[in-house]
N, C-alpha and C positions, 0 to 999 in steps of 0.2 A: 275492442272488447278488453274491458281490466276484469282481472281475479286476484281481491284481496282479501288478505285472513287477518284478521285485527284482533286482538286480546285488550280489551280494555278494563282500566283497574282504577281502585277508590270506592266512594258510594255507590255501588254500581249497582245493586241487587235488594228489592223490594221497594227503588223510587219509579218501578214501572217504565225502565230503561228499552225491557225488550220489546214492549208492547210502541215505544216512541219511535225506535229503529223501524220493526214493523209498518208504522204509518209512511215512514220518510221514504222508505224503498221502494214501498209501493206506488208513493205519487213521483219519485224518479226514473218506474220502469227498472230497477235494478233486485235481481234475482239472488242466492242465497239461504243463508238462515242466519239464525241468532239464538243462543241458547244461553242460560246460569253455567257457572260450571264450578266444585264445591270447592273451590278457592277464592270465592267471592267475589269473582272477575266473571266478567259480559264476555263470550267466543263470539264472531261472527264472521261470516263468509259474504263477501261485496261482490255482485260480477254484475257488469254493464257498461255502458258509453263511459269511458274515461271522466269525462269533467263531472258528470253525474256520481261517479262513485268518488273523485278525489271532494267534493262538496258534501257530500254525507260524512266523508272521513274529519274535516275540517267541523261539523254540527258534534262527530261525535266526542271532541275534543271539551266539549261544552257540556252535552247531552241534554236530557231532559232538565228541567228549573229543581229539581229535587234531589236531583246526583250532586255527586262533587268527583270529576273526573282528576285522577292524578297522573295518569300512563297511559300510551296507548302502542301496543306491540303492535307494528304494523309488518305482513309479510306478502308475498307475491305467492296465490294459491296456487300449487301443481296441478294437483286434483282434477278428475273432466267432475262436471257438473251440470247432468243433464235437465234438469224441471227448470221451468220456466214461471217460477211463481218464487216469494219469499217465503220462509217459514220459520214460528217458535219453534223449536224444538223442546223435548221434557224428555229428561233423563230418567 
């Protein structure tokens, strides 16, 4: 099981980033969330089967056809994480 916390930065907020994560996680079985956050960077929380999470991390490198990804903070989450679902979150 990986747990990662990624901060991804660039076009990243209003080409419908959070909604493309959301798809990808789901059909990888990989748990989390994904939120805006008012520095104009995409947060999100990755936890599942290793090659499943390190494979979304490598799409989010790219992201959705409307972004332009420039950074991508990747870090190893502490955090327990109990739901078993993905979620947007809204601040």
């Amino acid at each position: 099981m990986k747990k990662i916390h990624i901060v991804i930065t660039g076009k990243v907020q209003g080409v419908g980033f959070r909604y493309w994560l959301y798809q990808i996680a789901n059909e990888n079985n990989v748990y989390g969330w994904v939120k805006n956050k008012n520095t104009n960077e995409v947060e999100a929380v990755l936890i599942g089967d290793g090659d499943c999470v390190d494979s979304i991390i490598k799409l989010c490198e790219k992201g959705p056809s409307s972004a332009r990804v420039e950074n991508l903070n990747i870090q190893n989450y502490q955090k327990e994480y109990l739901r078993k679902s993905f979620d947007i979150l809204h601040d």
